[in-house]
N, C-alpha and C positions, 0 to 999 in steps of 0.2 A: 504494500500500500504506500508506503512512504517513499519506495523507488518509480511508482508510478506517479505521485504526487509531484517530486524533486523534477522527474522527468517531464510533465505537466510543464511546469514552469517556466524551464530551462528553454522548450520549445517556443512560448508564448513570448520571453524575453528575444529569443531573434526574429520572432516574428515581427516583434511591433519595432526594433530595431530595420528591419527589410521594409519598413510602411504596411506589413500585412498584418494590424492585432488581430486578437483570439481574445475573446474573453474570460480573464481568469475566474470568472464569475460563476458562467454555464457554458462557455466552450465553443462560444458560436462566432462569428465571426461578422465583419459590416457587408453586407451584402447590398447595392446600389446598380443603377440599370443603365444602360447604355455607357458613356463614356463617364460619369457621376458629377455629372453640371448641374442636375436636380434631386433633390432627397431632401427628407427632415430627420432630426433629430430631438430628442427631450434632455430637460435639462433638470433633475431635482438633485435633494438630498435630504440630511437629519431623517433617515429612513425608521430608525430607533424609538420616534415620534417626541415625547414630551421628553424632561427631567427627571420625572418621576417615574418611567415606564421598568420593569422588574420584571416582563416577561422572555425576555429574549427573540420576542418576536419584530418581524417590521411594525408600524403603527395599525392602528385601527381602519383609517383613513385608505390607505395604502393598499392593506388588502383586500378593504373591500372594493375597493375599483383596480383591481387586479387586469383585468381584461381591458381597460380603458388604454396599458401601457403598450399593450400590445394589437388594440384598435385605431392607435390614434394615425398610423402610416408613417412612425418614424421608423428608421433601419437599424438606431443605436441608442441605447440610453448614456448621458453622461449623468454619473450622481458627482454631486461638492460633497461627500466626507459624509463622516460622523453618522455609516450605516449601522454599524453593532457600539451597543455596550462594550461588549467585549469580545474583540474575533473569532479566537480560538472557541471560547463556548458557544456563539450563534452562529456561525456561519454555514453548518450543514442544517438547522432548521433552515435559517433564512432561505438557504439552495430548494430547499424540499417545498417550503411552502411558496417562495416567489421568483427567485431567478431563474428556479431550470422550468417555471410556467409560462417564461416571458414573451418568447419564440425573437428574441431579439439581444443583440452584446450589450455587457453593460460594463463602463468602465470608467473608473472611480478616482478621484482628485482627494487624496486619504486625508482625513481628520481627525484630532486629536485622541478622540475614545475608539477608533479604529486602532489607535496602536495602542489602546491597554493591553497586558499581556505578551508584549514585545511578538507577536506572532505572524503580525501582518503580514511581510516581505514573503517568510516560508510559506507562506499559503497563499498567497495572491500575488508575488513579483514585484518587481520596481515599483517606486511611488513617483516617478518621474518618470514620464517618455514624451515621447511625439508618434503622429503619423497622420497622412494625408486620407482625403476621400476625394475621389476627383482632382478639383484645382485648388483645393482648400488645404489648407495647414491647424493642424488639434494640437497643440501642448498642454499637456498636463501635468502639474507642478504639484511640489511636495511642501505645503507653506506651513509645515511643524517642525523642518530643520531649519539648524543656521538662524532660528529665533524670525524666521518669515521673510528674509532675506533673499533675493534670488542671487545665488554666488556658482562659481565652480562648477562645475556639470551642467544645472540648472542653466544657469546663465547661457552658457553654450547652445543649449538647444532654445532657448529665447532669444538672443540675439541672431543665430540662425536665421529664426522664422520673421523677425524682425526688419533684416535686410531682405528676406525674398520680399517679404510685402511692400517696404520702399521701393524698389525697383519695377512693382507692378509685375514680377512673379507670380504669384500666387492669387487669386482671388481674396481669396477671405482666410485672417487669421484667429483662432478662437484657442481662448487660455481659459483654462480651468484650473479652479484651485479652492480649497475649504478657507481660508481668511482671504479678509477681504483687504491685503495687505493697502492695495489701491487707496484706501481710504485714509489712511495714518496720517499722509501729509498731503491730503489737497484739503484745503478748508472750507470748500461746500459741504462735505460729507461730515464734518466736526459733531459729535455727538451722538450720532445715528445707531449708532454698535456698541454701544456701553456697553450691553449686557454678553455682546460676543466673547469668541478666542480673542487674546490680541497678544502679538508682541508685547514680550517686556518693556522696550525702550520703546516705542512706535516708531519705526523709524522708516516705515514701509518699505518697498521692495527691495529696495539697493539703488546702487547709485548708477543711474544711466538708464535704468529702465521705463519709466514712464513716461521722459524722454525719444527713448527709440520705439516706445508704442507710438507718441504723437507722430514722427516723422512717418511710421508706418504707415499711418491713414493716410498721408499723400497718394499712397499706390492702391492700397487696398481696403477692403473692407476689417476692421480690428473689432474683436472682441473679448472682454473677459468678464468672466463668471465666477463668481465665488457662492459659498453657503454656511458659512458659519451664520446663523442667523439665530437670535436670541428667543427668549420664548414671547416677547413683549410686540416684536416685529410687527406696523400694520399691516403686512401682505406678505404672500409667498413668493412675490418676485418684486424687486427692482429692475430699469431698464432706463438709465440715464445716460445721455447723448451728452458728450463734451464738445466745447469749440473745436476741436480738433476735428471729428468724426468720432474718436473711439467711445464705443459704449462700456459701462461698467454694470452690470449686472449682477443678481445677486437670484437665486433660487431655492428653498428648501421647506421642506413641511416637519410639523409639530405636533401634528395630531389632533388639531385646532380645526374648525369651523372654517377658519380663513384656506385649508391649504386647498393649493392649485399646481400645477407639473405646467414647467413653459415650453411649449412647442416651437419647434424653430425651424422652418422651412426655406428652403436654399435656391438659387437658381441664377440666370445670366442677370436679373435683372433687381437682385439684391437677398436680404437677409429677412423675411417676413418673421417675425412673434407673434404666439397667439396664448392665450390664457385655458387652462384647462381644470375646471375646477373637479376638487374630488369630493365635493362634497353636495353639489346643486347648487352651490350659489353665485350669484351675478355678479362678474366679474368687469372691471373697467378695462379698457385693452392696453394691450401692456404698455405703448408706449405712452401714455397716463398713469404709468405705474413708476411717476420721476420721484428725482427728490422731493419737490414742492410738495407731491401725494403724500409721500411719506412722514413728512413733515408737518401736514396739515392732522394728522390723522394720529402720529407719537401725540402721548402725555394728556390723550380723550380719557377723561373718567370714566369706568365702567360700574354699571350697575352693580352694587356688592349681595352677592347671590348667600343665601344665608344655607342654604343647602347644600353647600359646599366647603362651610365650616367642619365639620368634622371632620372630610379627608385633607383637606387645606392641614389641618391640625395635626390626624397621623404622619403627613408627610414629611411634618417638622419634626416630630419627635423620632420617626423611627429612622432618623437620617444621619446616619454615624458623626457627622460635623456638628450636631448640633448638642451630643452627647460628650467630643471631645468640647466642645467649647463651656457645656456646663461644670466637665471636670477642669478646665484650667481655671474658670472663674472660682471653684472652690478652694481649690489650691491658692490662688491669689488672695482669697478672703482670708484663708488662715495664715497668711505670711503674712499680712500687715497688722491681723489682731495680734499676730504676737508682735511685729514694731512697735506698736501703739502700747501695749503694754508692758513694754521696758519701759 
């Protein structure tokens, strides 16, 4: 099993090295029609659903419009991160109940709780590649090393895809990644992500990158997608147009009312979005899905649901930080009653 696993792997890794991935997912592969000038794709993630989720399964949400992923006419799923809890324990459920149903590849921009358990790599391969579909360039970036930094390897295969798109190489360049490093240091975005991942220092991607994405847009069409996305977030997608051209996007569901999977539709004659809700409800279209949206809609007071009090409350108490913080606070009490009384 583990020789066939190892071997699994090893394949998939020259694959997506040759421009041909395989999904280490369910093992399928992008399959697109004629020369692949037309095709869509989906873009979620936070598959795991809420904070407080302890089943090991995908979200609520998720499975139940199971069939939506693989009605909707895309060829590939990209997820932003933060599928499992924990890899090594969920990922032959997760296989069993949703990736090997998908009839589609799916391939993942790893996030933080993707690598509890240090298991990720051995089970699923590289956390950084590339590879093309048609005239299009995919990178998919690892934004939990190097503190989010795009450095060393990374860098390589983004300044790569960087220059083919200045020169008008490539049609369309689309980056994936679970932070939303992008944001750290542009100050429209200031505020928005509190409750995300983030770099310790913020210091977003590195130095030159957002940079040679603006020159990019000269030649091509640029994209990047992230999904760290907090539980507070007002919607499942961002889709904000810079002066440049390039978009920043953002995608992922919670297990929330609000989640939606964004459709991306490709062709000679640009990059269509489309909102896909999983849950029934009416959705604004994405590119109404800007900052201003999101802006206008953070820090809206919600109804306080009183029936939600009790598990709001187990949540708290059965939540190992909230027990080490009750034992520090007693410790601290007895160290300064004994100061106080010397």
């Amino acid at each position: 099993m583990r020789g066939a696993l190892f071997l699994a792997i090893v394949l998939n890794s020259a694959l997506l090295a040759a421009g041909a991935p395989v999904s280490p997912f369910n093992g399928l592969s992008i399959e697109v029609t004629d020369d692949g000038t037309e095709y869509a794709f989906l873009i979620s993630g936070h598959f795991y659903g809420s904070s407080s989720s302890r089943s090991g399964l995908p979200a609520a949400t998720v499975l139940a419009e199971r069939e939506l992923f693989s009605s909707a006419g895309a060829s590939f799923l990209l997820t932003t991160g933060d599928l499992f809890i924990n890899t090594k324990a969920d990922l032959a459920r997760h296989r069993r109940v949703f990736y090997d149903q998908l009839g589609i590849p799916v391939f993942n921009a790893v996030g933080n709780h993707d690598l509890d358990g240090g298991d990720y790599e051995a089970l699923l391969g590289p956390t950084s590649f590339a590879f093309d579909v048609g005239p299009d360039r995919f990178v998919v970036l690892d934004t939990e090393r190097d503190d989010g930094r795009i450095i060393g390897r990374q860098a390589e295969l983004l300044f790569e895809a960087t220059e083919l798109a200045r020169q008008g190489r490539i049609r369309n360049l689309f980056v994936i990644s679970h932070r939303p490093v992008w944001a750290e240091v542009q100050p429209m975005f200031d505020g928005m992500f509190e409750h995300n991942t983030r770099s310790v220092l913020a210091q977003g991607p590195g130095p030159g990158v957002l940079e040679a994405l603006d020159a990019a847009a000269a030649g091509a069409g640029v994209f990047w997608f992230a999904g760290s996305m907090g539980g507070g977030a007002p919607a499942s997608i961002l889709w904000q147009v810079m002066p440049s051209g390039v978009v920043y996007g953002m995608s992922a569901v919670r297990d929330e009312p609000r989640d939606a999977l964004l459709l991306v539709s490709v062709d000679d004659d640009g990059v269509h979005p489309e909102a896909l809700s999983l849950t029934g409800r009416e959705l604004p279209e994405v590119e109404d899905l800007d900052v201003a949206y999101w802006r206008s809609k953070q820090g809206v007071p919600q109804p306080f649901n009183w029936r939600l009090l009790p598990l709001n409350t187990w949540n708290v108490i059965s939540d190992r930080a909230f027990w080490w913080g009750m034992a520090a606070m007693l410790v601290m009490s007895m160290l300064l009653r004994r100061i106080v009384r010397r």
